[in-house]
C-alpha positions as CSV (number, residue, x, y, z in Angstrom):
1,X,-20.4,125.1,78.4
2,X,-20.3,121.6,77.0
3,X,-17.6,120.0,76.2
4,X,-17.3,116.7,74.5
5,X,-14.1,114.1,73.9
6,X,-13.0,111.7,71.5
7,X,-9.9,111.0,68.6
8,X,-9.0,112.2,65.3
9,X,-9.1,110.1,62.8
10,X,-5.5,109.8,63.5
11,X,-6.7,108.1,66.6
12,X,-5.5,111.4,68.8
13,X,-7.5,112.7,71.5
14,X,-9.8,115.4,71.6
15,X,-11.5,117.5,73.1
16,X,-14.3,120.1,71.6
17,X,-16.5,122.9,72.8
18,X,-17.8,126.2,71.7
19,X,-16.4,129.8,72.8
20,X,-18.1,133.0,74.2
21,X,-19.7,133.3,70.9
22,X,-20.6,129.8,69.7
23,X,-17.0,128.9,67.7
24,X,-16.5,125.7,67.8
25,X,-12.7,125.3,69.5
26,X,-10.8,121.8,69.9
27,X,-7.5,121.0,72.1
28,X,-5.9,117.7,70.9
29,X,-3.4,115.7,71.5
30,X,0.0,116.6,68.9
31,X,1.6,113.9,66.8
32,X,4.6,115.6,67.5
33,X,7.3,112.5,67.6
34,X,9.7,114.7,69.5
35,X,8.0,116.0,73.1
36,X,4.5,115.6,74.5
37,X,2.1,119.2,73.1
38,X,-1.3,120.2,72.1
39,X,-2.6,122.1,69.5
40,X,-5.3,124.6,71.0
41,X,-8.2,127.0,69.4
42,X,-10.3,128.1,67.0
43,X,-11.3,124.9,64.8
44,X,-12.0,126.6,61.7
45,X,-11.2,130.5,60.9
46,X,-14.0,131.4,59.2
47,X,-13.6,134.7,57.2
48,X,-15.7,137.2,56.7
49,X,-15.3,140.4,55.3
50,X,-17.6,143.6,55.7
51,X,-20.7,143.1,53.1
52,X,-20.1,147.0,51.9
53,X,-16.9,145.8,50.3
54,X,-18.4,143.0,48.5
55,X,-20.0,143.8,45.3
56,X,-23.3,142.7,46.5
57,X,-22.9,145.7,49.1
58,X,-24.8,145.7,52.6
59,X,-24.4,145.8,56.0
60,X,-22.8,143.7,58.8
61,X,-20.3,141.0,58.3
62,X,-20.4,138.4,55.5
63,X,-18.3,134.9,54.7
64,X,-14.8,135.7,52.6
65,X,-14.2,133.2,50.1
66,X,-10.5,132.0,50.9
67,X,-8.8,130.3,48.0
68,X,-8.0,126.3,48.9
69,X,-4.5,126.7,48.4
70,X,-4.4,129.2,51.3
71,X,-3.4,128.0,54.8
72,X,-5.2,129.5,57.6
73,X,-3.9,128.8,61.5
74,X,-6.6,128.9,64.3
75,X,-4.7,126.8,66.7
76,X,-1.4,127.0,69.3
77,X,1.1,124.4,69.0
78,X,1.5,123.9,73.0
79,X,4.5,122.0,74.5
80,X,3.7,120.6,78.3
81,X,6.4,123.6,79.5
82,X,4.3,126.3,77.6
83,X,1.1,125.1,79.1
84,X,2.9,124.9,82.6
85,X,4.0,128.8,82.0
86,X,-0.1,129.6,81.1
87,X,-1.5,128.1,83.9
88,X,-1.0,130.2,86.5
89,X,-2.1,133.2,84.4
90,X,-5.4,131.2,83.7
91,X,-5.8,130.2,87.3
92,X,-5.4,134.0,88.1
93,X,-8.1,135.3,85.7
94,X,-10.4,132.0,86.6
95,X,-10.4,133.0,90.2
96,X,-10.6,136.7,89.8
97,X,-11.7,137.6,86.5
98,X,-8.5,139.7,85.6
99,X,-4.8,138.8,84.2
100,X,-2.0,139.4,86.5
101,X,0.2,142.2,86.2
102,X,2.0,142.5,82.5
103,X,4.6,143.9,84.9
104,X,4.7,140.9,86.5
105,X,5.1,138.7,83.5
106,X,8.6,138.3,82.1
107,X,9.5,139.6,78.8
């Protein structure tokens, strides 16, 4: 995987590189005044819709026209405790290839 660093605009940091099946994803740094987070995820949504329900028809999936005024969210708004709480769940399927126990997992 490659992953690649730099700012926003904004001058935040951030970080980019593509999932399991080419997405592009992005963790940056939050302007969030109030405590230190990251927003983390899919950088764009990208809709699609089946191409049978289209009036063009077909097969497979096809891009779904979202209106502009729509809002679409593709990222987690992290704070540094959240992350602290994923961790070991990450480490654990890093090392092993499988989460822990839900049982094990508070609720």
């Amino acid at each position: 995987m490659k992953i690649t660093g730099g700012y926003t605009n904004r001058g935040f940091p951030i970080i980019e590189f593509k999932d399991r099946y080419g997405d592009a994803c992005e963790i940056q740094k939050s302007s969030l005044a109030t405590e230190d987070a990251i927003w983390f995820g899919i950088a764009d949504a990208n809709p699609q819709i089946m191409a049978s329900k289209t009036p063009q028809g077909g097969t497979g999936w096809v891009p779904y026209e979202i209106p502009k005024d729509v809002l679409l969210s593709t990222r987690m708004h992290l704070t540094q405790d959240q992350v602290k709480e994923l961790l070991p769940i990450l480490q654990h399927f890093a090392e092993t290839g499988d989460l822990v126990d839900p049982e094990g997992v508070s609720k």
